[in-house]
C-alpha positions in Angstrom: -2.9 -8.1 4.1 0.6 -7.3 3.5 1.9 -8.5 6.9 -0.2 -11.4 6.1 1.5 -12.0 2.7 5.1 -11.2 4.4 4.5 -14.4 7.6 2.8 -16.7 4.5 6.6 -15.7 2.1 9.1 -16.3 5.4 7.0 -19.1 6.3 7.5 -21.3 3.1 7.6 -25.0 3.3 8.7 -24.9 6.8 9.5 -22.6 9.9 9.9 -21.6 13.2 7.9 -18.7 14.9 11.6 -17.1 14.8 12.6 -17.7 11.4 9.3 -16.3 10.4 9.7 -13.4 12.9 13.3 -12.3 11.9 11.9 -12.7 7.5 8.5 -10.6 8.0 10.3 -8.3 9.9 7.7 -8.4 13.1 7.8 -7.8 16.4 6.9 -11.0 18.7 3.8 -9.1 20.0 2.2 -9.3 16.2 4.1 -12.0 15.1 1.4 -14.2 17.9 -1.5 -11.5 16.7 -1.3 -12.2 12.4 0.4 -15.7 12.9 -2.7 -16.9 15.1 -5.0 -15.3 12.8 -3.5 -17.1 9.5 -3.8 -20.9 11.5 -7.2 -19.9 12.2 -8.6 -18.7 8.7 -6.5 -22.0 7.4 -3.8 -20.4 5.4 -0.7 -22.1 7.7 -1.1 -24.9 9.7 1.3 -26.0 12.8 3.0 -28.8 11.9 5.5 -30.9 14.7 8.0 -27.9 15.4 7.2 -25.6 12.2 4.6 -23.7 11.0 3.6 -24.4 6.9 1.5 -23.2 4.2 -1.8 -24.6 3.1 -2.8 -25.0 -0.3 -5.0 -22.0 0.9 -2.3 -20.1 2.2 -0.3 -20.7 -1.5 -3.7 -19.4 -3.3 -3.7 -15.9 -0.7 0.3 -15.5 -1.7 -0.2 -15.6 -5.6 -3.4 -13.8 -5.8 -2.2 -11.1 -3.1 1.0 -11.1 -6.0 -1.3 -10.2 -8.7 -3.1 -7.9 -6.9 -0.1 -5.6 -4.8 0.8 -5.3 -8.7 -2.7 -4.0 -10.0 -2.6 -1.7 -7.0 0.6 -0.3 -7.3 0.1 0.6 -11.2 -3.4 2.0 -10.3 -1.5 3.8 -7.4 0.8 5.2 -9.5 -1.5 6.4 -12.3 -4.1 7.9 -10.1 -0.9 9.9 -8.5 -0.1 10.9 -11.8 -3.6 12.4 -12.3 -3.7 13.9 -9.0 -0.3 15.8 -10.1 -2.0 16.7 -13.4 -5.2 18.2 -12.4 -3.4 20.6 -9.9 -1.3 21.7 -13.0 -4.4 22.5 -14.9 -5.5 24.4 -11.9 -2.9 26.5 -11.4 -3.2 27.5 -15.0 -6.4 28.5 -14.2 -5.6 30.8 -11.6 -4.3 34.0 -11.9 -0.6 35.1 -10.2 -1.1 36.4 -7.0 0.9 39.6 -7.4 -1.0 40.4 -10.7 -4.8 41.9 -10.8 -6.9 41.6 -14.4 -6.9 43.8 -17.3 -10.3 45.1 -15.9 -8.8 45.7 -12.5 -6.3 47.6 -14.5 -7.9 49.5 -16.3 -10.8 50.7 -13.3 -7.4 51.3 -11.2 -6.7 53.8 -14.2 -9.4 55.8 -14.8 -9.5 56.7 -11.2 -6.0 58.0 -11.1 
């Protein structure tokens, strides 16, 4: 979807497959792979020399917007969590050079 979003952004009101090549930052080989597949599902259309942007194509862009942003919050948060839950479990473990009080205290009575 993002590659998608990127050739639908350099595309714009107007361009050549170059132009849209050299914005998206694609190689030629999937430049012809994701540009082929965005005239077929109707979000650009060939027009004369340049490609465009449907009314379709507009839609994709500011929904894909709203939802990179969703993601990236969620992404973030659920990171967050990820990096809290290992510090509650490290709490719950115990050092690994130290043995319990009950290991302790069997170690001294045998001594």
């Amino acid at each position: 979807m993002e590659i998608i979003a990127d050739i639908l952004n350099a595309t714009g009101s107007g361009a050549k497959k170059t132009r849209i090549m050299y914005l998206a930052n694609l190689s030629y080989k999937l430049l012809e792979k994701y540009l082929g597949e965005t005239v077929k599902v109707g979000l650009v259309f060939f027009n004369h020399d340049c490609y465009e942007v449907t009314e379709k194509g507009r839609s994709f862009i500011e929904r894909y917007g709203d939802f990179s942003s969703k993601y990236s919050k969620i992404k973030g948060e659920l990171e967050k969590m990820v990096f809290e839950r290992e510090v509650l479990e490290r709490m719950c473990e115990l050092p690994a050079n130290s043995n319990s009080k009950v290991d302790m205290l069997r170690n001294s009575k045998r001594a």
